[in-house]
PDB file of N, CA, C and O in Angstrom, chain B, residues numbered from 101:
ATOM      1  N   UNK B 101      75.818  68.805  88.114  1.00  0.00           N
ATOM      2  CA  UNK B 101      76.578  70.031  88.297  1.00  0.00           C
ATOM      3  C   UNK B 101      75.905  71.151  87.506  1.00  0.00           C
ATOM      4  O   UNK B 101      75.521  71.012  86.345  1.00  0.00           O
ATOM      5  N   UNK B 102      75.818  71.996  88.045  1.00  0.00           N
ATOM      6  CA  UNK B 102      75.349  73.593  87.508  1.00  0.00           C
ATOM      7  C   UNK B 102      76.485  74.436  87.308  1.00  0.00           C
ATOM      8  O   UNK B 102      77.339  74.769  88.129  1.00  0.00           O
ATOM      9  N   UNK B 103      76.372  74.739  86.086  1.00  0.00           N
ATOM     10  CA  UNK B 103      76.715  76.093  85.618  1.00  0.00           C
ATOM     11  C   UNK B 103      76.102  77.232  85.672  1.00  0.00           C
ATOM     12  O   UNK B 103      74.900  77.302  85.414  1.00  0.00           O
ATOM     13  N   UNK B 104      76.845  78.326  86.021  1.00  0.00           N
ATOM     14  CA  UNK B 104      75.742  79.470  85.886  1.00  0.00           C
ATOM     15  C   UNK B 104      76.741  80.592  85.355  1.00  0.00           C
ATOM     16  O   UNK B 104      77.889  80.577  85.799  1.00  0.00           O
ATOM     17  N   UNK B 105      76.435  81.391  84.594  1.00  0.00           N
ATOM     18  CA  UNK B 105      76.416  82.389  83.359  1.00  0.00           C
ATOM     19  C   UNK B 105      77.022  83.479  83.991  1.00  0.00           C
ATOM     20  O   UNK B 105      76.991  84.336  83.107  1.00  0.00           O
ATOM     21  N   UNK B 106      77.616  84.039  85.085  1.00  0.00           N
ATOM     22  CA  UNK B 106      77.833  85.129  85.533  1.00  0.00           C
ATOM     23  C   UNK B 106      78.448  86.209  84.529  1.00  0.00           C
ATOM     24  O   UNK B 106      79.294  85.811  83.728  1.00  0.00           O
ATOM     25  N   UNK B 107      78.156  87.252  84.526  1.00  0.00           N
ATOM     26  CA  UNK B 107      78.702  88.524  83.641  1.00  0.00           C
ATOM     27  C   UNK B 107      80.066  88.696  84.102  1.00  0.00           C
ATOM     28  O   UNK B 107      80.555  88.668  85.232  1.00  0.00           O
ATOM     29  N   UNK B 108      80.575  88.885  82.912  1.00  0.00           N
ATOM     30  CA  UNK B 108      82.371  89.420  83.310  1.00  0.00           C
ATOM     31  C   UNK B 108      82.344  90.696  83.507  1.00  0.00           C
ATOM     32  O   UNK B 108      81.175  91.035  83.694  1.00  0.00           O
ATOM     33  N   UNK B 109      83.343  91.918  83.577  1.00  0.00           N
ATOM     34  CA  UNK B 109      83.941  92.697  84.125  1.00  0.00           C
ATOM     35  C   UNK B 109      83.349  93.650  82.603  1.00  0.00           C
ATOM     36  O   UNK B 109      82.575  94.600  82.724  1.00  0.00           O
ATOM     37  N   UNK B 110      83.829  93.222  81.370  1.00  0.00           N
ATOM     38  CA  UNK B 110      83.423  93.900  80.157  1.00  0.00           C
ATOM     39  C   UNK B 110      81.659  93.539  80.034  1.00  0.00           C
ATOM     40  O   UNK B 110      80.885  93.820  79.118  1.00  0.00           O
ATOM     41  N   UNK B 111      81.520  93.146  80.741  1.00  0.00           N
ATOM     42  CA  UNK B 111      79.779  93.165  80.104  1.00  0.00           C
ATOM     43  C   UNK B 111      79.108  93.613  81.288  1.00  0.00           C
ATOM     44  O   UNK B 111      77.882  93.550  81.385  1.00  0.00           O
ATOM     45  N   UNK B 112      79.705  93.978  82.020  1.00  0.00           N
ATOM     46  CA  UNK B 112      79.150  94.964  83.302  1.00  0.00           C
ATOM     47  C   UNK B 112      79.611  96.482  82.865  1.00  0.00           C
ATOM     48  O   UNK B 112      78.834  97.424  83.024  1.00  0.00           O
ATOM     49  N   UNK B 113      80.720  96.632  82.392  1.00  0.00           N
ATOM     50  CA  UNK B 113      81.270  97.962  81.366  1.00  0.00           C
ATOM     51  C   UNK B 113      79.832  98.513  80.443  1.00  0.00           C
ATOM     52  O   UNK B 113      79.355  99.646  80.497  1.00  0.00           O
ATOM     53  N   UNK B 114      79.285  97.258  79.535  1.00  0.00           N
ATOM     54  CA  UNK B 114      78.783  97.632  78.693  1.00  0.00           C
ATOM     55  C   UNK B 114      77.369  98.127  79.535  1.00  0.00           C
ATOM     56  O   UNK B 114      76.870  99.222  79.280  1.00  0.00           O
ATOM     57  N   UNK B 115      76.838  97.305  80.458  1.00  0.00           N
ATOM     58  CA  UNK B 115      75.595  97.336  80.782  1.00  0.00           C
ATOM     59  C   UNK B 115      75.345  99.147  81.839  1.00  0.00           C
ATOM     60  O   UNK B 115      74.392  99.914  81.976  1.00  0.00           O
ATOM     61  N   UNK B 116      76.439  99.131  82.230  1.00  0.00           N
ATOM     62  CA  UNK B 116      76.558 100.321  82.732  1.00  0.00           C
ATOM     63  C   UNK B 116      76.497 101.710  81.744  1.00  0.00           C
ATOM     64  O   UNK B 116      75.783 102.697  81.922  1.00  0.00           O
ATOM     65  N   UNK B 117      77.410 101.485  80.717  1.00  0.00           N
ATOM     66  CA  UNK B 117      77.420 102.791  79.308  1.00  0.00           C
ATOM     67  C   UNK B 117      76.233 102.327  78.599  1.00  0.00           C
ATOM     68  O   UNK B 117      75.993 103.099  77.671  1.00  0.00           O
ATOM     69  N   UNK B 118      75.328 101.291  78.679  1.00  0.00           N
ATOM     70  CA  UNK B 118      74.053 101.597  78.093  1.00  0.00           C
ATOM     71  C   UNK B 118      72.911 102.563  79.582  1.00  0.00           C
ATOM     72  O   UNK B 118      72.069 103.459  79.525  1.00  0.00           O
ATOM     73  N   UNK B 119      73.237 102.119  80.206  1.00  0.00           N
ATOM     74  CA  UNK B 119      72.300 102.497  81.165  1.00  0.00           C
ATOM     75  C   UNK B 119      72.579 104.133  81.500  1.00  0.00           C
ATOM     76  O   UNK B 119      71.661 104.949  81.588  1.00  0.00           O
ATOM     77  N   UNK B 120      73.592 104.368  81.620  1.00  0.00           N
ATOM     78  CA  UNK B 120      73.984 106.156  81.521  1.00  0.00           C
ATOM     79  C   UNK B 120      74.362 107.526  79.928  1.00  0.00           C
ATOM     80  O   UNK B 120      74.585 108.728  79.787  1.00  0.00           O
ATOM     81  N   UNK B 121      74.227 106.380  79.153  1.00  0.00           N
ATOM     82  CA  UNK B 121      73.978 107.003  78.172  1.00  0.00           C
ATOM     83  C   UNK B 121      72.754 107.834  77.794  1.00  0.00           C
ATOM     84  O   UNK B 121      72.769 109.042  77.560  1.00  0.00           O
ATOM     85  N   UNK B 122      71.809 107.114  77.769  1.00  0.00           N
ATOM     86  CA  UNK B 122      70.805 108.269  77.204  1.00  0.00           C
ATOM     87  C   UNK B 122      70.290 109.572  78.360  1.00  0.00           C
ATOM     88  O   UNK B 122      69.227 110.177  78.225  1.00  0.00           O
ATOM     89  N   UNK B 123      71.086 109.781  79.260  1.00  0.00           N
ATOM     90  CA  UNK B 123      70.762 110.513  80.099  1.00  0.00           C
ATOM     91  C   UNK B 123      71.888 111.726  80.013  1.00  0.00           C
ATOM     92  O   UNK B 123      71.362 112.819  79.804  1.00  0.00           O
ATOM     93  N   UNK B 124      72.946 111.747  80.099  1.00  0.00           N
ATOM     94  CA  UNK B 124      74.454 112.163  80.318  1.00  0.00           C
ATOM     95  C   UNK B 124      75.248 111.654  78.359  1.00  0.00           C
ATOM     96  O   UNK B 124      75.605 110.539  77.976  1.00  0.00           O
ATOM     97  N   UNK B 125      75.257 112.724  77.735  1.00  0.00           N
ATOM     98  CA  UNK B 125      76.432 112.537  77.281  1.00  0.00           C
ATOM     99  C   UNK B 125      77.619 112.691  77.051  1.00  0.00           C
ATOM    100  O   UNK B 125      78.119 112.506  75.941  1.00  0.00           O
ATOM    101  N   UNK B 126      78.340 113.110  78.231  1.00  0.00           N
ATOM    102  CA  UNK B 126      79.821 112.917  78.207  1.00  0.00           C
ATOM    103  C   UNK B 126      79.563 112.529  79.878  1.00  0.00           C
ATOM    104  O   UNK B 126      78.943 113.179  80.721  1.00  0.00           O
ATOM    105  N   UNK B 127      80.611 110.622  80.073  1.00  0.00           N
ATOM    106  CA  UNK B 127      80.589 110.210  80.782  1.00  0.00           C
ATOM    107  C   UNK B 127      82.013 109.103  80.933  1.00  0.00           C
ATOM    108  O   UNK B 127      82.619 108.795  79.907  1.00  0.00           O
ATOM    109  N   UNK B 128      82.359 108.679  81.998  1.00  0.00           N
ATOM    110  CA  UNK B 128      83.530 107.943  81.711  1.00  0.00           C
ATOM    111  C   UNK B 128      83.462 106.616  82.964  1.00  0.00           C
ATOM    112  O   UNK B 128      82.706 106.746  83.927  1.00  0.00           O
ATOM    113  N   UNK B 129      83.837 106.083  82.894  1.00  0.00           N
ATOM    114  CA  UNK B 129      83.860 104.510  83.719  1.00  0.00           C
ATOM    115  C   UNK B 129      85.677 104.831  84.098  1.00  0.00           C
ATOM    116  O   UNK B 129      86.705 104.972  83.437  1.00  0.00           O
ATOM    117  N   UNK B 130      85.393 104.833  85.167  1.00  0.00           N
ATOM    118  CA  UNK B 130      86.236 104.472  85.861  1.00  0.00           C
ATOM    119  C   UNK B 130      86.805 103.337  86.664  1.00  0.00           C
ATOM    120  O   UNK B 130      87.962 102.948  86.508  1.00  0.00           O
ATOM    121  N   UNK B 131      86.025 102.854  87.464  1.00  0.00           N
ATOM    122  CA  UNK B 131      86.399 101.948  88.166  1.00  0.00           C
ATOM    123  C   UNK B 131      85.064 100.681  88.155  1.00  0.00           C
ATOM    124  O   UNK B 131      83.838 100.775  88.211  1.00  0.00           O
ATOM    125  N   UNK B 132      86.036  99.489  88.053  1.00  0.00           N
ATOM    126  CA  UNK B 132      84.908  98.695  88.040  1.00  0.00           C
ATOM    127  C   UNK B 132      85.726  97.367  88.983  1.00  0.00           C
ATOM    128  O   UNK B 132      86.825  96.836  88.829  1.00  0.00           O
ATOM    129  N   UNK B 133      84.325  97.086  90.266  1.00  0.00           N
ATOM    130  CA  UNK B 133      85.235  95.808  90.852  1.00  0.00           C
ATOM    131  C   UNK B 133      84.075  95.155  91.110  1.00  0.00           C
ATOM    132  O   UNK B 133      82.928  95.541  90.889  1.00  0.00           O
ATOM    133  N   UNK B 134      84.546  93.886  91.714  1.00  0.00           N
ATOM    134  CA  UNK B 134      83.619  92.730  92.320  1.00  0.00           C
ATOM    135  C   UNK B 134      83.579  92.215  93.534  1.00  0.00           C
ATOM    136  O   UNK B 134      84.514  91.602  94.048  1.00  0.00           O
ATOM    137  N   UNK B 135      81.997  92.538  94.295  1.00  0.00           N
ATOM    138  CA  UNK B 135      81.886  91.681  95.633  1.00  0.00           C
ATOM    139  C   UNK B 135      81.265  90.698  95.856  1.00  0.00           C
ATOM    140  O   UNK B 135      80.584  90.592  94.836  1.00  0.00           O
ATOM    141  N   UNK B 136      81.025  89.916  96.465  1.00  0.00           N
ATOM    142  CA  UNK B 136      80.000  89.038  96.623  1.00  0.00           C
ATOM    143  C   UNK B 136      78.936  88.966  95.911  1.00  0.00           C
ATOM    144  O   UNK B 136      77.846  88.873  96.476  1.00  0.00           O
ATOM    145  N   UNK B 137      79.051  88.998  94.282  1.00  0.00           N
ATOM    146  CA  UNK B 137      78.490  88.335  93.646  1.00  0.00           C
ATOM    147  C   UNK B 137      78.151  89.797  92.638  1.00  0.00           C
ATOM    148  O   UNK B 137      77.580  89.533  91.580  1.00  0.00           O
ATOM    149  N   UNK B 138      78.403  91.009  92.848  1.00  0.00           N
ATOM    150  CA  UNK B 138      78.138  91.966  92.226  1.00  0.00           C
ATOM    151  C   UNK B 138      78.906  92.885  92.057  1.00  0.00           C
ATOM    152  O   UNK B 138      79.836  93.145  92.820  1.00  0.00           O
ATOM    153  N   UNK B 139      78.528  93.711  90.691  1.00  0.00           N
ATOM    154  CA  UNK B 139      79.565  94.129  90.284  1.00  0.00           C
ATOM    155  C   UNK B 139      79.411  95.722  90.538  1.00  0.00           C
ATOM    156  O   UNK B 139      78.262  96.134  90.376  1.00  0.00           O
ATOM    157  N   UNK B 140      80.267  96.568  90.866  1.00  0.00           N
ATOM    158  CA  UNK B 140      80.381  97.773  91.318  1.00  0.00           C
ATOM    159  C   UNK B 140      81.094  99.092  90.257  1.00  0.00           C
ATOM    160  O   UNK B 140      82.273  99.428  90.374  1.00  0.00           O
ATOM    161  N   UNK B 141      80.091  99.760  89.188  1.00  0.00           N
ATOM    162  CA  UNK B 141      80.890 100.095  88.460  1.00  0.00           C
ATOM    163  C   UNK B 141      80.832 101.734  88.971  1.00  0.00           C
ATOM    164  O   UNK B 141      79.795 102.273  89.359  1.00  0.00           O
ATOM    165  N   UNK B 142      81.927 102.285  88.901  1.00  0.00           N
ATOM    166  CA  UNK B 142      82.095 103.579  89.387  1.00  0.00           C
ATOM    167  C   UNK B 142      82.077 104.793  87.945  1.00  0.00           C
ATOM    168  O   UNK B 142      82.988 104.510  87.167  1.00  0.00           O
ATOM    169  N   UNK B 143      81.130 106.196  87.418  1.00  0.00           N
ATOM    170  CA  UNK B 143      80.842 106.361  86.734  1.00  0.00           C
ATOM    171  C   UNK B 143      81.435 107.788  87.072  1.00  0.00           C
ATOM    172  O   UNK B 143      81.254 108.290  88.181  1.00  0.00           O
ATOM    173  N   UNK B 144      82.121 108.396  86.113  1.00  0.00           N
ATOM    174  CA  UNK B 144      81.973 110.043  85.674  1.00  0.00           C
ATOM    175  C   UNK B 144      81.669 110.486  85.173  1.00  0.00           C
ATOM    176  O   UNK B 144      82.081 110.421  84.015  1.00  0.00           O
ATOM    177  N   UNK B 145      80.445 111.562  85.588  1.00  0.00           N
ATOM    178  CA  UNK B 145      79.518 111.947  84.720  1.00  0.00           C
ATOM    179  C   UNK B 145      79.926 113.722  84.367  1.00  0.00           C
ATOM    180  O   UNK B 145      80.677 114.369  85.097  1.00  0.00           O
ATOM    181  N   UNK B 146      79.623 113.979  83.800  1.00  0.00           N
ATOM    182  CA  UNK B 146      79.342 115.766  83.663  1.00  0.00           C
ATOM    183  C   UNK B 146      77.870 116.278  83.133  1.00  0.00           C
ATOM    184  O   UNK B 146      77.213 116.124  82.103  1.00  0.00           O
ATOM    185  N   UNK B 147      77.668 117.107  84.629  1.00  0.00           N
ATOM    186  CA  UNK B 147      76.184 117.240  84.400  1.00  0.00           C
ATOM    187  C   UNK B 147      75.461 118.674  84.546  1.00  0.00           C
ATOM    188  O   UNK B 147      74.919 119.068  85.579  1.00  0.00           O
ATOM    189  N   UNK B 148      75.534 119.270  83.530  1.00  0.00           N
ATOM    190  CA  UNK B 148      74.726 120.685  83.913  1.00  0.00           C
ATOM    191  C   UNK B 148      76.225 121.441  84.475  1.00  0.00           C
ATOM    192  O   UNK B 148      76.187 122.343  85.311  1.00  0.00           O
ATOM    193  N   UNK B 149      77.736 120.846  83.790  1.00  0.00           N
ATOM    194  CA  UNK B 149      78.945 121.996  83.962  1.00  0.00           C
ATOM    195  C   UNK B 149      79.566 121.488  85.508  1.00  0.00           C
ATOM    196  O   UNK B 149      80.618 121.985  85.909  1.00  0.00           O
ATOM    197  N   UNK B 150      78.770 120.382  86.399  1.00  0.00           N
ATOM    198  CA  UNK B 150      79.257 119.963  87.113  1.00  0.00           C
ATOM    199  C   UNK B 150      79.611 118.278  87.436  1.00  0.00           C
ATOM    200  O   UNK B 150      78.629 117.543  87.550  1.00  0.00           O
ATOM    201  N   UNK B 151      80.789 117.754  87.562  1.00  0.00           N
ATOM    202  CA  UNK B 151      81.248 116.575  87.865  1.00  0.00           C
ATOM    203  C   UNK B 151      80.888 115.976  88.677  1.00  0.00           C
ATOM    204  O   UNK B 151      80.834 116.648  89.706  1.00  0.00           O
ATOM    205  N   UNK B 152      80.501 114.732  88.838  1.00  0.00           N
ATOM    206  CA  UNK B 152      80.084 113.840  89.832  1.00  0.00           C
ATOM    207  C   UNK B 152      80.294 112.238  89.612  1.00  0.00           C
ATOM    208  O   UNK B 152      80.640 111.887  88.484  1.00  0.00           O
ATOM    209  N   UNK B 153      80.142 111.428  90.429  1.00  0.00           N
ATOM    210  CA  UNK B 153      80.064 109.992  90.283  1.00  0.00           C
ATOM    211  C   UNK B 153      78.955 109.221  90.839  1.00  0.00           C
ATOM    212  O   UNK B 153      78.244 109.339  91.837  1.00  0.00           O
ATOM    213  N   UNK B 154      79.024 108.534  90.033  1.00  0.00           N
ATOM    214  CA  UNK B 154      77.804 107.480  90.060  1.00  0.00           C
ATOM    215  C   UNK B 154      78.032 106.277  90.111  1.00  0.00           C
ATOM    216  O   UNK B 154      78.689 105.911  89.137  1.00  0.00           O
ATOM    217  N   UNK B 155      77.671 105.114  91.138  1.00  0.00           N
ATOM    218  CA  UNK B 155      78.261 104.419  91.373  1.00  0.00           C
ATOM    219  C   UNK B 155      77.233 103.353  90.951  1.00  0.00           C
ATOM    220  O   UNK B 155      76.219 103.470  91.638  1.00  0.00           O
ATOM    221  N   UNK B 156      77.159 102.453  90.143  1.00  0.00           N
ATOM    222  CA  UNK B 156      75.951 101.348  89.796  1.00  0.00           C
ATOM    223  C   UNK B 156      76.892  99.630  90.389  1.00  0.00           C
ATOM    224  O   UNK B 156      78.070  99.284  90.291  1.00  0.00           O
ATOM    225  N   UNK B 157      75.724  98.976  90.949  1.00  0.00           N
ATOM    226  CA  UNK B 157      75.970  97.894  91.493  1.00  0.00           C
ATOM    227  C   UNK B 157      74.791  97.053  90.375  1.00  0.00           C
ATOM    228  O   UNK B 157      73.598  97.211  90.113  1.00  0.00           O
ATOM    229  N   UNK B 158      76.136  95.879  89.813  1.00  0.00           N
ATOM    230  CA  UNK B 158      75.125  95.028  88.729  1.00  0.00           C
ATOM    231  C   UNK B 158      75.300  94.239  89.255  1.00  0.00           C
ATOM    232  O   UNK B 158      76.452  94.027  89.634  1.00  0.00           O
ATOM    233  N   UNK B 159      73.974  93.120  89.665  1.00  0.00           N
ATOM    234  CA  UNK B 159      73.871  91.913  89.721  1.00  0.00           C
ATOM    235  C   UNK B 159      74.641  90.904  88.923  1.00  0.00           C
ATOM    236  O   UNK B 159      74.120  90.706  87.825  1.00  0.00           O
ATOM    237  N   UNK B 160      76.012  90.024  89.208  1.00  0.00           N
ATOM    238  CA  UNK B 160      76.691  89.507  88.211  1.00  0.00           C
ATOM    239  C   UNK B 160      75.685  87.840  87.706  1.00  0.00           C
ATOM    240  O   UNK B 160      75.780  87.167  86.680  1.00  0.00           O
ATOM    241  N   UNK B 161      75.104  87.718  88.505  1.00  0.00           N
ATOM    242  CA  UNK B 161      74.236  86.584  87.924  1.00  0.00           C
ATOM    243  C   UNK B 161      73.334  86.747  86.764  1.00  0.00           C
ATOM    244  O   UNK B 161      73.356  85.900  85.872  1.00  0.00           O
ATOM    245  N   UNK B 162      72.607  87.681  86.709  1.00  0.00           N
ATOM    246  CA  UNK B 162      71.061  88.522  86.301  1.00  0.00           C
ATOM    247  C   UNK B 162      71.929  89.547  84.880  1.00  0.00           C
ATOM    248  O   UNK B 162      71.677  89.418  83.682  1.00  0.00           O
ATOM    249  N   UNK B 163      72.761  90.335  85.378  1.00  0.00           N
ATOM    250  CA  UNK B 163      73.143  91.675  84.795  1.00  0.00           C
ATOM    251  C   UNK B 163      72.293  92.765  84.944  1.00  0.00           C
ATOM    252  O   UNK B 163      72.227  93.737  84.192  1.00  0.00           O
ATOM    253  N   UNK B 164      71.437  92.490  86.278  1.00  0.00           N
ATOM    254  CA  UNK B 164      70.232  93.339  86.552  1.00  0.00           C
ATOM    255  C   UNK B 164      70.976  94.583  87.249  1.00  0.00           C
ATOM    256  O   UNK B 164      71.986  94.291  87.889  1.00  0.00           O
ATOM    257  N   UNK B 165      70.618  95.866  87.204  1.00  0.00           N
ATOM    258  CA  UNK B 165      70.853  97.212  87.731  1.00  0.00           C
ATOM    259  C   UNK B 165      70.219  96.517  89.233  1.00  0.00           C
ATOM    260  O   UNK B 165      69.253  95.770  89.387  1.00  0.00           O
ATOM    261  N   UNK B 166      70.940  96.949  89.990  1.00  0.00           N
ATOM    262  CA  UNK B 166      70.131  96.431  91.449  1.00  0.00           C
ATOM    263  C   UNK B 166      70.195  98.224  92.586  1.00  0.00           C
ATOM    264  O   UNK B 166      69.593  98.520  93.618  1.00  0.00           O
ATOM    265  N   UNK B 167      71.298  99.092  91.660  1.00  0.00           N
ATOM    266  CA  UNK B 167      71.244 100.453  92.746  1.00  0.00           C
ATOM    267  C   UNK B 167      72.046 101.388  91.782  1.00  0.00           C
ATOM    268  O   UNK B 167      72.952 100.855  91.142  1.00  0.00           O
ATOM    269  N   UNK B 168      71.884 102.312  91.661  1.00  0.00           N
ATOM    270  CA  UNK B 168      72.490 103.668  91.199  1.00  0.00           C
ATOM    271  C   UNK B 168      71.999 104.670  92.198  1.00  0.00           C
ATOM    272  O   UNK B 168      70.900 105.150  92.474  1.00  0.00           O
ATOM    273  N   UNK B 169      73.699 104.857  92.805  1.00  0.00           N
ATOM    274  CA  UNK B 169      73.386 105.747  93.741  1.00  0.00           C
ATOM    275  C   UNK B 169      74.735 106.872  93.323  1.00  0.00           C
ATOM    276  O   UNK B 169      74.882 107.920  93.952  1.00  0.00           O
TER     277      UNK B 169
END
């Protein structure tokens, strides 16, 4: 039997506020869910006086960034 390591919900939180931090500093997490195997964290950013979202999909196996769109 195999085990495998998948990232929870808080360590997809974290991997996301490291990854938009040094770019954006004032930012907020909003929404974070799970599909088929990855995790979908939804981001508010403020950028240059204007609001937007950013949506990052983490690999829950890996914790790899796989899209920021």
């Amino acid at each position: 039997m195999v085990l495998l390591n998948y990232i929870g919900a808080g360590q997809a939180d974290e991997i996301a506020g490291n990854f938009i931090r040094p770019s954006f500093r004032i930012f907020n997490i909003t929404n974070i869910t799970y599909r088929t195997g990855v995790w979908f964290v939804k981001v508010d950013i403020l950028s240059f006086g204007t609001r937007r979202v950013q949506t990052l999909a983490i690999e829950a196996e890996t914790g790899r960034i796989i899209s920021c769109e």
